[in-house]
Structures are given as structure tokens and as C-alpha cells.
PDB file of N, H, CA, C and O in Angstrom:
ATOM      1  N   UNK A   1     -14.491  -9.405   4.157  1.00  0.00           N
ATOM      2  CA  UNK A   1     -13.050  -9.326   4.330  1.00  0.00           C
ATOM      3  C   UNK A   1     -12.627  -7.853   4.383  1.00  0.00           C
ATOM      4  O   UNK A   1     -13.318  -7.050   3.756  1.00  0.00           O
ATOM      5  N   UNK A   2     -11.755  -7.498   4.944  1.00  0.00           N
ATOM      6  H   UNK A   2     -11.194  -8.151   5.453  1.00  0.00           H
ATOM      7  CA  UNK A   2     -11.459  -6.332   5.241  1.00  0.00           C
ATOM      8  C   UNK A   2     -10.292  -5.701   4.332  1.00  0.00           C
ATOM      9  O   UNK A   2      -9.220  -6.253   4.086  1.00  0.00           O
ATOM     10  N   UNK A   3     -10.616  -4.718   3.982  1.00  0.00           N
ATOM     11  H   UNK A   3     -11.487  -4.269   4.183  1.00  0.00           H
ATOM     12  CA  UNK A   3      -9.402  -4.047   3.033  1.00  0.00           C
ATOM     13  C   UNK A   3      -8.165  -3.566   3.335  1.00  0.00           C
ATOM     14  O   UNK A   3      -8.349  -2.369   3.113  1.00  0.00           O
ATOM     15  N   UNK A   4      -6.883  -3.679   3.733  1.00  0.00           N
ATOM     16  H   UNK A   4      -6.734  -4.651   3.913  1.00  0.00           H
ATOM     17  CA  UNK A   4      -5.440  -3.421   3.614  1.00  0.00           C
ATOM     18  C   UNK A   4      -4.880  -2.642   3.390  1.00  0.00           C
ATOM     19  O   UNK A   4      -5.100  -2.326   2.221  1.00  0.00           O
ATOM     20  N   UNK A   5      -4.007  -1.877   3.949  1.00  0.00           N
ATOM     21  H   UNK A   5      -3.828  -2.134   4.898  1.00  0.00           H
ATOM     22  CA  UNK A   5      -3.041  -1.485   3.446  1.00  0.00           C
ATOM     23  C   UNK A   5      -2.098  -2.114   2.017  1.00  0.00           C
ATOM     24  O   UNK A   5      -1.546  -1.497   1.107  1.00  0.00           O
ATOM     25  N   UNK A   6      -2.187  -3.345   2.249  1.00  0.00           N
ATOM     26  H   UNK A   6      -2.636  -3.847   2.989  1.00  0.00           H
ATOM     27  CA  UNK A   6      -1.172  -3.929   1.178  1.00  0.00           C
ATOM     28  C   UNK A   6      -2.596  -4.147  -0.034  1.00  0.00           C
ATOM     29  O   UNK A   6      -2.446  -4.281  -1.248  1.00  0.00           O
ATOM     30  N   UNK A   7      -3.743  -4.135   0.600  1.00  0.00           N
ATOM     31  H   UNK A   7      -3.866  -4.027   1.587  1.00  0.00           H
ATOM     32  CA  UNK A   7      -4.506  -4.389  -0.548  1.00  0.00           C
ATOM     33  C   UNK A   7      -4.677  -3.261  -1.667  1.00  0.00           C
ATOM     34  O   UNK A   7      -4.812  -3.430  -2.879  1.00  0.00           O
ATOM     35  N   UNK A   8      -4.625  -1.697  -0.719  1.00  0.00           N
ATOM     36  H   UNK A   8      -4.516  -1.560   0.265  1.00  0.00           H
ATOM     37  CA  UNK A   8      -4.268  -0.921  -1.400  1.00  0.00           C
ATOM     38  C   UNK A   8      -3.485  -0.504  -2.370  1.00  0.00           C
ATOM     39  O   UNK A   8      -3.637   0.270  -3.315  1.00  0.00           O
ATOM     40  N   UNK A   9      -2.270  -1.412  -1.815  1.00  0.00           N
ATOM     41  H   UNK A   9      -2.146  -2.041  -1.047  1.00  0.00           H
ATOM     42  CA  UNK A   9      -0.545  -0.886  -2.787  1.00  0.00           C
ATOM     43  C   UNK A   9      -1.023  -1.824  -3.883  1.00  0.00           C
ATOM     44  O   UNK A   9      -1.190  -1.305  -4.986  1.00  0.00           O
ATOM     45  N   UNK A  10      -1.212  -2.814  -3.785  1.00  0.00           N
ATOM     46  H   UNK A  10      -1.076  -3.236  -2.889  1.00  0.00           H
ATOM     47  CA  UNK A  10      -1.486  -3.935  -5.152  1.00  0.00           C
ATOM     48  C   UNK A  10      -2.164  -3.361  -5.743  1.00  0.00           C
ATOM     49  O   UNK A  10      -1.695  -3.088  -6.848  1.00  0.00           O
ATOM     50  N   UNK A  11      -3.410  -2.889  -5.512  1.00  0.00           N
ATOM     51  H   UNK A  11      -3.791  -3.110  -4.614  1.00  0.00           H
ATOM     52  CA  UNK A  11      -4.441  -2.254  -6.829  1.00  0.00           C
ATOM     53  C   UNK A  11      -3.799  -1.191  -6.926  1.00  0.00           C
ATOM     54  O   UNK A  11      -4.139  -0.854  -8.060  1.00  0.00           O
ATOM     55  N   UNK A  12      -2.805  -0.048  -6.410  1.00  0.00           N
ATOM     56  H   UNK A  12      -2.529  -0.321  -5.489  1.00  0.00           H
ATOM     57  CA  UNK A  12      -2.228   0.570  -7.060  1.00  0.00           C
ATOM     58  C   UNK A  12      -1.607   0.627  -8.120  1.00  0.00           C
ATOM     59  O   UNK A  12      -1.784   1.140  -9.225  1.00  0.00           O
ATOM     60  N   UNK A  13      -0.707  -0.088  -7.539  1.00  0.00           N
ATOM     61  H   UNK A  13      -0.563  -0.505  -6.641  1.00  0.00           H
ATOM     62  CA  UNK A  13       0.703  -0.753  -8.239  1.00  0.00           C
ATOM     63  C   UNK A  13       0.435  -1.451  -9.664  1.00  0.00           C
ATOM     64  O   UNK A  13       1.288  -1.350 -10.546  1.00  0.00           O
ATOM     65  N   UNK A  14      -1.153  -2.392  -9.949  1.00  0.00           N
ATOM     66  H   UNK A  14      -1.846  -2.473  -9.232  1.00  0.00           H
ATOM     67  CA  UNK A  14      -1.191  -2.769 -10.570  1.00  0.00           C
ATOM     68  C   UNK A  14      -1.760  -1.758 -11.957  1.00  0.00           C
ATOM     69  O   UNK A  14      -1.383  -1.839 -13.126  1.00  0.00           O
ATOM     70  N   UNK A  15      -2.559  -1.022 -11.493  1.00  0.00           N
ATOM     71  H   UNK A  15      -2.866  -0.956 -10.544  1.00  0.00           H
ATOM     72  CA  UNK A  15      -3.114   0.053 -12.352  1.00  0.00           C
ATOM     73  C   UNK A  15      -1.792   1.164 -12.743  1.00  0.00           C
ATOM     74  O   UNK A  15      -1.866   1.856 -13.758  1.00  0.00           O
ATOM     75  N   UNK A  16      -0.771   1.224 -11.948  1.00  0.00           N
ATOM     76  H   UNK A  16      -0.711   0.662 -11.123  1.00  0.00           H
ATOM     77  CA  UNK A  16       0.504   2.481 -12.673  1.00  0.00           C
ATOM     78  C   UNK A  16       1.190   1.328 -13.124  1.00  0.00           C
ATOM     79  O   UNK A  16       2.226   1.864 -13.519  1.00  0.00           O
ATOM     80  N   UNK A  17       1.342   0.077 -13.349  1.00  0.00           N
ATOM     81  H   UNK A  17       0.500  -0.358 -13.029  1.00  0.00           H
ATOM     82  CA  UNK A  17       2.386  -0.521 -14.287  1.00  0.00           C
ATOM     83  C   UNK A  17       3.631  -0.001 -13.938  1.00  0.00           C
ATOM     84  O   UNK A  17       4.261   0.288 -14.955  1.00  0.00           O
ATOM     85  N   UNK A  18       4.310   0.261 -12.790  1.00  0.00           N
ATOM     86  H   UNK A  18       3.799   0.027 -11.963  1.00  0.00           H
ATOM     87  CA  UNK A  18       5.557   0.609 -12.443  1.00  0.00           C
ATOM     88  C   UNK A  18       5.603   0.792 -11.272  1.00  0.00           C
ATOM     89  O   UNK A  18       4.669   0.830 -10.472  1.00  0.00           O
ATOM     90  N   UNK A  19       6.897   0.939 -11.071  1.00  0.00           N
ATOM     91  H   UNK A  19       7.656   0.907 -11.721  1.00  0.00           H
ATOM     92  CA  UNK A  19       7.701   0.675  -9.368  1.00  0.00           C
ATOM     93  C   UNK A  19       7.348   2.565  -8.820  1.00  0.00           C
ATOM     94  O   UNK A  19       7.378   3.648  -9.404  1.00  0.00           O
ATOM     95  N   UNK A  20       7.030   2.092  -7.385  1.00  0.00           N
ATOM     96  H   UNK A  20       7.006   1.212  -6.910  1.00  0.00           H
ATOM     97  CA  UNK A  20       6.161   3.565  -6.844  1.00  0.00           C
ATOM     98  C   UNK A  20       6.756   3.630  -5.654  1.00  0.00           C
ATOM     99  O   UNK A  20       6.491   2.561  -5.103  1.00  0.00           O
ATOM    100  N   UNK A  21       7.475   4.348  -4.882  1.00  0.00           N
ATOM    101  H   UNK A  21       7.690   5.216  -5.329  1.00  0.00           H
ATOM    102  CA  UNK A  21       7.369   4.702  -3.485  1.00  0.00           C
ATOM    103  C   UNK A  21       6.197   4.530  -2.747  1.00  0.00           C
ATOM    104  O   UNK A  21       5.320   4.022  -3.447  1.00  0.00           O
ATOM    105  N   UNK A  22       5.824   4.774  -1.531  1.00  0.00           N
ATOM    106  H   UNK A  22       6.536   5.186  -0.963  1.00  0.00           H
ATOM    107  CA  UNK A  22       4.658   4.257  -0.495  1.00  0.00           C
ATOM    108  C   UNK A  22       3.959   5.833  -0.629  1.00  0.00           C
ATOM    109  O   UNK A  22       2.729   5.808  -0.588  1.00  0.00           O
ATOM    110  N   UNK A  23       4.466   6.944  -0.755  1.00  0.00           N
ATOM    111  H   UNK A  23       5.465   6.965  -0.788  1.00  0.00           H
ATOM    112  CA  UNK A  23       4.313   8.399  -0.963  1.00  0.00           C
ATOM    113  C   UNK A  23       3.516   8.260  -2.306  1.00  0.00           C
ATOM    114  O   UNK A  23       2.337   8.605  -2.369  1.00  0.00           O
ATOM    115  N   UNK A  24       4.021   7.876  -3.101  1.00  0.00           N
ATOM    116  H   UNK A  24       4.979   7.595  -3.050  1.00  0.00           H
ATOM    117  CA  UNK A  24       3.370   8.039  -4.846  1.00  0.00           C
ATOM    118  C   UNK A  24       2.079   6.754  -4.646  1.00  0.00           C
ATOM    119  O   UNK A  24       0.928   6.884  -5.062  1.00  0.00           O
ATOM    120  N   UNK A  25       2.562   5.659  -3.988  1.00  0.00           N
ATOM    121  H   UNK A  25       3.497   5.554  -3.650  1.00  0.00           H
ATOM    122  CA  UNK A  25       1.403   5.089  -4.075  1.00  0.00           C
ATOM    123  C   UNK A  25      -0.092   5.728  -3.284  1.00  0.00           C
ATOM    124  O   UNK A  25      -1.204   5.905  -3.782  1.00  0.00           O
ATOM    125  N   UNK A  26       0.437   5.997  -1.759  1.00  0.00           N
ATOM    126  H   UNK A  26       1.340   5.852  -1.355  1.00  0.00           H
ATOM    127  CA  UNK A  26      -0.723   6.287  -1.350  1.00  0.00           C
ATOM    128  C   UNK A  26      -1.138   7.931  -1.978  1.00  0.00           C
ATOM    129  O   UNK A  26      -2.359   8.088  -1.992  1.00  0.00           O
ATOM    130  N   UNK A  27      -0.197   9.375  -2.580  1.00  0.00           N
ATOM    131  H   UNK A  27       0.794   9.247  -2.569  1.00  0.00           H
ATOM    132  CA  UNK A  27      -0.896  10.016  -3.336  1.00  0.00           C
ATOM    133  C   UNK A  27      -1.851   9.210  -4.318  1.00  0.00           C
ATOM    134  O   UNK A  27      -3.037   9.540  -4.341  1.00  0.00           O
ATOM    135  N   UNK A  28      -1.340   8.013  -5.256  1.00  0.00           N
ATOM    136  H   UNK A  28      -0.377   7.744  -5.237  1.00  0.00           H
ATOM    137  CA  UNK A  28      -2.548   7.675  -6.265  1.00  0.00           C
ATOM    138  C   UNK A  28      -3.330   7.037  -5.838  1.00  0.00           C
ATOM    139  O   UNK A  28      -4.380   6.967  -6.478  1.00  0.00           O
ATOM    140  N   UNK A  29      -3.237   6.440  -4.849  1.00  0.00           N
ATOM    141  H   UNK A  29      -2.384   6.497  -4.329  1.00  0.00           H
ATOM    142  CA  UNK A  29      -4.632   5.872  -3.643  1.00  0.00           C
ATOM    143  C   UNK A  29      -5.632   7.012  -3.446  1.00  0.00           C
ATOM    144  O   UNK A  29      -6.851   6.845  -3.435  1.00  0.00           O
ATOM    145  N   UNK A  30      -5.161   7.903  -3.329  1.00  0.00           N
ATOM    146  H   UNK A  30      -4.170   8.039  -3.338  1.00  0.00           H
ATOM    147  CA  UNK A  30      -6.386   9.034  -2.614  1.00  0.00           C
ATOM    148  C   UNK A  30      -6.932   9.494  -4.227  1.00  0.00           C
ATOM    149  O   UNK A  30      -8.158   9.587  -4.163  1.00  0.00           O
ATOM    150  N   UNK A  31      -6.525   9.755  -5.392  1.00  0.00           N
ATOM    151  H   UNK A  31      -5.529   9.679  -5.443  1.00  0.00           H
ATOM    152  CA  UNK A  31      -6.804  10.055  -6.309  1.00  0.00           C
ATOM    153  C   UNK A  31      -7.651   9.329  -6.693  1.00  0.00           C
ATOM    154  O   UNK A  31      -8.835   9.557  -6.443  1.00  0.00           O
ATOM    155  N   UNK A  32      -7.291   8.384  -7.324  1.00  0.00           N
ATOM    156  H   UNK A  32      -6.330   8.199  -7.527  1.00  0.00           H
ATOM    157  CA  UNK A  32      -8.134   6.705  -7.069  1.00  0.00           C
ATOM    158  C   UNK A  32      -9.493   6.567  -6.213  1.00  0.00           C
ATOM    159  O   UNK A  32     -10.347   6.070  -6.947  1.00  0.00           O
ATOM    160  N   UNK A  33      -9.833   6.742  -5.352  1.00  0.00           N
ATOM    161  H   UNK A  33      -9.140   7.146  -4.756  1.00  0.00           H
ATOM    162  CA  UNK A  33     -10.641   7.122  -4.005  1.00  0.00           C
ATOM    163  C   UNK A  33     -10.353   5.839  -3.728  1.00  0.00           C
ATOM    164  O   UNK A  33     -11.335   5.099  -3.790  1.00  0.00           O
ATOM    165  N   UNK A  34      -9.148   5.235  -3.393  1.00  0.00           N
ATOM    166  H   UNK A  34      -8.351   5.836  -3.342  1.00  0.00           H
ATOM    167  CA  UNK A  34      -9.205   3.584  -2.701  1.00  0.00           C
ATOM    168  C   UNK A  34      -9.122   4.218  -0.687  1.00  0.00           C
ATOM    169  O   UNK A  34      -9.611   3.640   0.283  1.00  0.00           O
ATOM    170  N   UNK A  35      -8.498   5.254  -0.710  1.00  0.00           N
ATOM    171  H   UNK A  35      -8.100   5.724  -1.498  1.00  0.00           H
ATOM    172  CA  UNK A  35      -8.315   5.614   0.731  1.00  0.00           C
ATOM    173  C   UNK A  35      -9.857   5.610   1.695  1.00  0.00           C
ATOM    174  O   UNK A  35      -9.949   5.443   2.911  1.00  0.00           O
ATOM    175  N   UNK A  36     -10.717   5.795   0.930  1.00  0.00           N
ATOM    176  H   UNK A  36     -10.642   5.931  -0.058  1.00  0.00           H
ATOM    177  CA  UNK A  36     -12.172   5.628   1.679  1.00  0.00           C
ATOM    178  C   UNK A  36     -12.392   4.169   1.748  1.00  0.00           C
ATOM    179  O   UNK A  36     -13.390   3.961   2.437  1.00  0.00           O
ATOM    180  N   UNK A  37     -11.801   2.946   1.260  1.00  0.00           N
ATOM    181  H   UNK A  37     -10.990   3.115   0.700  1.00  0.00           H
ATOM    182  CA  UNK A  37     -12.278   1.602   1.775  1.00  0.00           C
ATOM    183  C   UNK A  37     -11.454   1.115   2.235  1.00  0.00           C
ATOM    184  O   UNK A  37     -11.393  -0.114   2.236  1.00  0.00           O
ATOM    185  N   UNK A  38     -10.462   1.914   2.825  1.00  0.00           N
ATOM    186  H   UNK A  38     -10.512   2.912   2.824  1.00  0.00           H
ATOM    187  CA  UNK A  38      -9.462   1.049   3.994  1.00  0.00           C
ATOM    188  C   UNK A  38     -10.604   1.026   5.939  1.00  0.00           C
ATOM    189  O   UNK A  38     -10.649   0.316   6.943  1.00  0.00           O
ATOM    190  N   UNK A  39     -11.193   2.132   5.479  1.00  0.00           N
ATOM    191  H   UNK A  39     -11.156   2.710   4.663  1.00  0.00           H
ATOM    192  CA  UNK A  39     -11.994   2.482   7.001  1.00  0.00           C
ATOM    193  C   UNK A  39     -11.041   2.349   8.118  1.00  0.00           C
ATOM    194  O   UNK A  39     -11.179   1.435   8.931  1.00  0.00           O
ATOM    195  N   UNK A  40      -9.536   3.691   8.259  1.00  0.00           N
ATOM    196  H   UNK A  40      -9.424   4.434   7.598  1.00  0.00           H
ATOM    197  CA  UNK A  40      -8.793   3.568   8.955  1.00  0.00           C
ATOM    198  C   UNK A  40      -8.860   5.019   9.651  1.00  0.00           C
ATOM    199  O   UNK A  40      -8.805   6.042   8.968  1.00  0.00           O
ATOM    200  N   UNK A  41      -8.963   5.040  10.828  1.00  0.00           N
ATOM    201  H   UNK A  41      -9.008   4.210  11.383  1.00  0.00           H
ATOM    202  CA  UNK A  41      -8.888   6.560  10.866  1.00  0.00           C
ATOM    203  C   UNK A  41      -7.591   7.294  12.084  1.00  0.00           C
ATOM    204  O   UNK A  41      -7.480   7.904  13.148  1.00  0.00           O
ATOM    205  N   UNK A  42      -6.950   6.777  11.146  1.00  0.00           N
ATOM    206  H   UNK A  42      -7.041   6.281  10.282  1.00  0.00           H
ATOM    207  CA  UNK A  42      -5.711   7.039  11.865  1.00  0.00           C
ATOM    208  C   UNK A  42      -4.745   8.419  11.486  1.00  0.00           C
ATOM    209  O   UNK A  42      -4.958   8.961  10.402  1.00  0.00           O
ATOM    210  N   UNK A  43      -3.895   8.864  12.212  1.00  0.00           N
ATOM    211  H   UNK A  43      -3.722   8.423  13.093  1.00  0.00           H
ATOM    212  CA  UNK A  43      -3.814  10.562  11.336  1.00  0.00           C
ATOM    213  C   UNK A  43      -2.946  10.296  10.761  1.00  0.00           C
ATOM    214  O   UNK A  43      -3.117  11.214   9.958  1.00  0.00           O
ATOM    215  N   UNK A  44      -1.310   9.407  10.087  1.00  0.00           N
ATOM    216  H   UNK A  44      -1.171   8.661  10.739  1.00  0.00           H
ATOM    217  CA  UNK A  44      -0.649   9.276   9.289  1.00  0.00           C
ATOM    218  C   UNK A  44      -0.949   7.971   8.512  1.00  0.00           C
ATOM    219  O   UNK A  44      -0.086   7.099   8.405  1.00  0.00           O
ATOM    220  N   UNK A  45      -2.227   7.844   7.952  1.00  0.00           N
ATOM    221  H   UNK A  45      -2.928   8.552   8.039  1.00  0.00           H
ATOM    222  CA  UNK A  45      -1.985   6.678   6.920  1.00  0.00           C
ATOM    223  C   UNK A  45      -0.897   6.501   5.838  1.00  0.00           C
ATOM    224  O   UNK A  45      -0.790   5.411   5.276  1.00  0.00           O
ATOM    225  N   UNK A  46      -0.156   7.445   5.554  1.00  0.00           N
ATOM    226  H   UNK A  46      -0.243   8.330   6.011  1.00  0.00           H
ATOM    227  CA  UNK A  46       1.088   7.365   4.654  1.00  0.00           C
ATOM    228  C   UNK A  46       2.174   6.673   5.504  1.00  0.00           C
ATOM    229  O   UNK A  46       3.059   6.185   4.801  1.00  0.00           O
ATOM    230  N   UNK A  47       2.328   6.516   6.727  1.00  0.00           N
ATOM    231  H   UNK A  47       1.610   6.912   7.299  1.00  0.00           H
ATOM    232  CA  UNK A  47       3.209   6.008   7.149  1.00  0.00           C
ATOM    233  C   UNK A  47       2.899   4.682   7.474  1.00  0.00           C
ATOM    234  O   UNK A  47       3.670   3.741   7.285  1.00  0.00           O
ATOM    235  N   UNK A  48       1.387   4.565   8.133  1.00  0.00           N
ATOM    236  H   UNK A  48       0.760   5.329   8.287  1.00  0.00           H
ATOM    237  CA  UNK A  48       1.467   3.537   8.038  1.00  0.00           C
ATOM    238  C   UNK A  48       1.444   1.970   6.866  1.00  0.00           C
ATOM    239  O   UNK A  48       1.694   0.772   6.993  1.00  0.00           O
ATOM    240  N   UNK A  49       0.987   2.896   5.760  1.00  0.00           N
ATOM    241  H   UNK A  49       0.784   3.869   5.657  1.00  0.00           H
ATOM    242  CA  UNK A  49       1.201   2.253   4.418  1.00  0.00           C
ATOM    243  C   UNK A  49       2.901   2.066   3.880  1.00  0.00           C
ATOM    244  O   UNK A  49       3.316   1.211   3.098  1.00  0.00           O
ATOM    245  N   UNK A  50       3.707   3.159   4.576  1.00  0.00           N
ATOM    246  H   UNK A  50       3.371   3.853   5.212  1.00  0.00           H
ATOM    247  CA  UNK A  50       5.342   2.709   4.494  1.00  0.00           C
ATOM    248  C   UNK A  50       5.472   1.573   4.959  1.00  0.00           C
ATOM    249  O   UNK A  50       5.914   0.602   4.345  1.00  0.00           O
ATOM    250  N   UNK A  51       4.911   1.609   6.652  1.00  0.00           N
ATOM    251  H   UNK A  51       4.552   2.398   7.151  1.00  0.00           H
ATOM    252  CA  UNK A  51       5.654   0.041   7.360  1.00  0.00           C
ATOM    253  C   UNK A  51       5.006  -0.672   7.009  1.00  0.00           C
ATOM    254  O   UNK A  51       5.382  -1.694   7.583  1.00  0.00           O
ATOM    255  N   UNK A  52       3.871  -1.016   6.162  1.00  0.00           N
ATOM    256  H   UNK A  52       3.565  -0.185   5.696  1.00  0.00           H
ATOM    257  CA  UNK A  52       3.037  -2.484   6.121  1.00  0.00           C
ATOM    258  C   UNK A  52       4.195  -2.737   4.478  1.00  0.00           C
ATOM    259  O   UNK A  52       4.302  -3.853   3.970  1.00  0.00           O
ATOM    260  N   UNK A  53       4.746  -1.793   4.042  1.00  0.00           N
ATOM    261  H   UNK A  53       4.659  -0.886   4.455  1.00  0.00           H
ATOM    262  CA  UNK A  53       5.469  -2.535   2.681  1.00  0.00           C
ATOM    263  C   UNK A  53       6.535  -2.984   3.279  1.00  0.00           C
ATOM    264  O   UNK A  53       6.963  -4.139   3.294  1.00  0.00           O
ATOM    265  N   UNK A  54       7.227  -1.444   4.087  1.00  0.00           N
ATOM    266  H   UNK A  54       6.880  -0.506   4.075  1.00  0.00           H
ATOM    267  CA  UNK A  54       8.527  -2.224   4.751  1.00  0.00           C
ATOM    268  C   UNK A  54       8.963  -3.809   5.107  1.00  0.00           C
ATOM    269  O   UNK A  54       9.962  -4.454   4.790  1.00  0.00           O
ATOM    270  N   UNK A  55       7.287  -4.298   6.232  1.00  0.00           N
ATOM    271  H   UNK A  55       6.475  -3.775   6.489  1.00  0.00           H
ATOM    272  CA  UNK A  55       7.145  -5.116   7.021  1.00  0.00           C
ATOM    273  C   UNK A  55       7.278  -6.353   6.123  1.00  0.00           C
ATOM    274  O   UNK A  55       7.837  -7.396   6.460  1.00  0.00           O
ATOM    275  N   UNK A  56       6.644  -6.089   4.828  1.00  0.00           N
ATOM    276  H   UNK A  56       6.190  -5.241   4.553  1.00  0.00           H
ATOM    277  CA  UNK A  56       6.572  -7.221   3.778  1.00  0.00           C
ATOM    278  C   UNK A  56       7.783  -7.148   2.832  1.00  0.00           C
ATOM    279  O   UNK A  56       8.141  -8.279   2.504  1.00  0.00           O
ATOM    280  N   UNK A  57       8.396  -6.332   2.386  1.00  0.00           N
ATOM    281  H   UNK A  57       8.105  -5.413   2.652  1.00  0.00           H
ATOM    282  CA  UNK A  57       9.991  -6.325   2.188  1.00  0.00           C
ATOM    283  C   UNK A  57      10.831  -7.660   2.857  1.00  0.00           C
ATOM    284  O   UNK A  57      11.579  -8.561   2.476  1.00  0.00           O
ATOM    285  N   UNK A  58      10.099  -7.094   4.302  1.00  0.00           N
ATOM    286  H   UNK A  58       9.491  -6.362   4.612  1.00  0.00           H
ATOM    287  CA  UNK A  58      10.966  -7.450   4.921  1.00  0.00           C
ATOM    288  C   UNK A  58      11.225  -9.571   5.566  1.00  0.00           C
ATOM    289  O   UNK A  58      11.989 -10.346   6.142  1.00  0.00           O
ATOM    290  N   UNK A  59       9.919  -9.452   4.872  1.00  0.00           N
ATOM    291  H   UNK A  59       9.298  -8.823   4.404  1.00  0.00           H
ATOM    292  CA  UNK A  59       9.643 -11.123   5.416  1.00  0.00           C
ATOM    293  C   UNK A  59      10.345 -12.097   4.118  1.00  0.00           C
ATOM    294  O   UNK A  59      10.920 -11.700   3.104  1.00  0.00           O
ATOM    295  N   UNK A  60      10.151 -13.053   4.426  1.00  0.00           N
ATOM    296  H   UNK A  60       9.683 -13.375   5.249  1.00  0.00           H
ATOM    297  CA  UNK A  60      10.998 -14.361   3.563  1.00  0.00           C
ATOM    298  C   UNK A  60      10.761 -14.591   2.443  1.00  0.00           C
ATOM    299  O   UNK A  60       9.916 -15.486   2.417  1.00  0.00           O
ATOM    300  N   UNK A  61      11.152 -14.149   1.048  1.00  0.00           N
ATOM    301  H   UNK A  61      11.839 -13.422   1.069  1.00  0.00           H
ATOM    302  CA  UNK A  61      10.953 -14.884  -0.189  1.00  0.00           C
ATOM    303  C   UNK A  61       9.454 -15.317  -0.598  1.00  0.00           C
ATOM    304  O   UNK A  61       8.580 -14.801  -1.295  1.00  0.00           O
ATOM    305  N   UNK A  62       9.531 -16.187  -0.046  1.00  0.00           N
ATOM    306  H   UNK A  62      10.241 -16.607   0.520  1.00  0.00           H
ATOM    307  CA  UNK A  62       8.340 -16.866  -0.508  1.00  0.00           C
ATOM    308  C   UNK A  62       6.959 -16.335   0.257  1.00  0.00           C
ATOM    309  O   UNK A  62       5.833 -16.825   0.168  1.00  0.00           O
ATOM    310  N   UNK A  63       7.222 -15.627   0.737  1.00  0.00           N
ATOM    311  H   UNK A  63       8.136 -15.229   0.810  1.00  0.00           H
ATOM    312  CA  UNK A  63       5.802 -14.922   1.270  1.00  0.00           C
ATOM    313  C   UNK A  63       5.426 -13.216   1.064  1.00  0.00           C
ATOM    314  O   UNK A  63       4.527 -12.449   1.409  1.00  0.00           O
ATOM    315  N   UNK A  64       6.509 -13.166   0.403  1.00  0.00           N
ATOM    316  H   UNK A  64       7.239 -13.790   0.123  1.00  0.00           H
ATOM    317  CA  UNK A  64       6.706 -11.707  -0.106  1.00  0.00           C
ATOM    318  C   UNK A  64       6.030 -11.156  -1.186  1.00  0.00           C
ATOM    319  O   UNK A  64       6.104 -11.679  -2.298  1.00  0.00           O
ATOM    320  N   UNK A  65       5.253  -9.962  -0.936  1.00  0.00           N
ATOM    321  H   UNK A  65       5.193  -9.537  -0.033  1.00  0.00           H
ATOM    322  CA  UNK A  65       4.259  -9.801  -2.139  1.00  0.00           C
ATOM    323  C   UNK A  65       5.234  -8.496  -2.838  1.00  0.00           C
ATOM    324  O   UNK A  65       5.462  -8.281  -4.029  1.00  0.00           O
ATOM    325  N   UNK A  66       5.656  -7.811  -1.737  1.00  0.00           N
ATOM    326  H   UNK A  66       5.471  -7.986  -0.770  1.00  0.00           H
ATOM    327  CA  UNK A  66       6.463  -6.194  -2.263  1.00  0.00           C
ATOM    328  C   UNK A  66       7.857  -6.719  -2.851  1.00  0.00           C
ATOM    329  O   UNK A  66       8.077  -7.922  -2.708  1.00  0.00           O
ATOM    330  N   UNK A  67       8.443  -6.243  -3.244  1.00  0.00           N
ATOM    331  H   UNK A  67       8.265  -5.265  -3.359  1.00  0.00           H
ATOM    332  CA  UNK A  67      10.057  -5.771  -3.077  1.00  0.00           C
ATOM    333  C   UNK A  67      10.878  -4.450  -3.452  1.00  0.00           C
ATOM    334  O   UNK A  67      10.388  -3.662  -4.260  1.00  0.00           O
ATOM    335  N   UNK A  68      11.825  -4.263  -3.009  1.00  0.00           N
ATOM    336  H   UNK A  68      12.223  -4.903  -2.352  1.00  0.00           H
ATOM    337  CA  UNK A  68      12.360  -2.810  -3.084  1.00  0.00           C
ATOM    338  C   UNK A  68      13.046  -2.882  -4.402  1.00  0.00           C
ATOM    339  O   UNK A  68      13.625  -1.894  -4.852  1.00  0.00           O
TER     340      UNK A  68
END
């Protein structure tokens, strides 16, 4: 199975016990070394870790893992 962006923010999120911006999360992602098992090699992974929360913000209740 392949590793996420959102899989990232969760093991973040779950290890700081508090509400994080996509900036603070993916800084403690790279600290963390979770940024080496996304295997993305794209040149703004911080952004694209914004829109995959945005994207999930943004969907229905019940399928929603983020919220703002």
C-alpha cells in the first residue's frame, strides 16, 4: 500500500497531540523522517500536503478525516 500525504498528517498529528497547520505538520514530517516514505518527488510537497487536507476539509462529514 502506498503511503499519503494524509497518511503523513495522521502520524503526525497523532504523535504532537494538537491542532498543526500543513507548514508545522510537514516541518515535523521531515524531522520525523516520514518525508522519505511518501516516494514523491515533486518540488513543493508542502503544498501539496496543504491541498490533500484542504481537499479533505473539504468533503462530507462522514468521510472526513481532517478538520479546520
Amino acid at each position: 500500500m502506498k503511503y499519503t500525504f494524509t497518511d503523513l498528517a495522521k502520524e503526525v498529528l497523532i504523535a504532537a497531540s494538537r491542532p498543526m497547520s500543513a507548514s508545522e505538520i510537514w516541518e515535523q514530517a521531515v524531522k520525523m523522517g516520514l518525508d522519505i516514505k511518501l516516494l514523491s518527488d515533486g518540488k513543493t510537497p508542502m503544498a501539496s500536503l496543504g491541498a490533500r487536507l484542504y481537499a479533505d476539509v473539504k468533503q462530507v462529514a462522514d468521510r472526513q478525516r481532517f478538520f479546520q
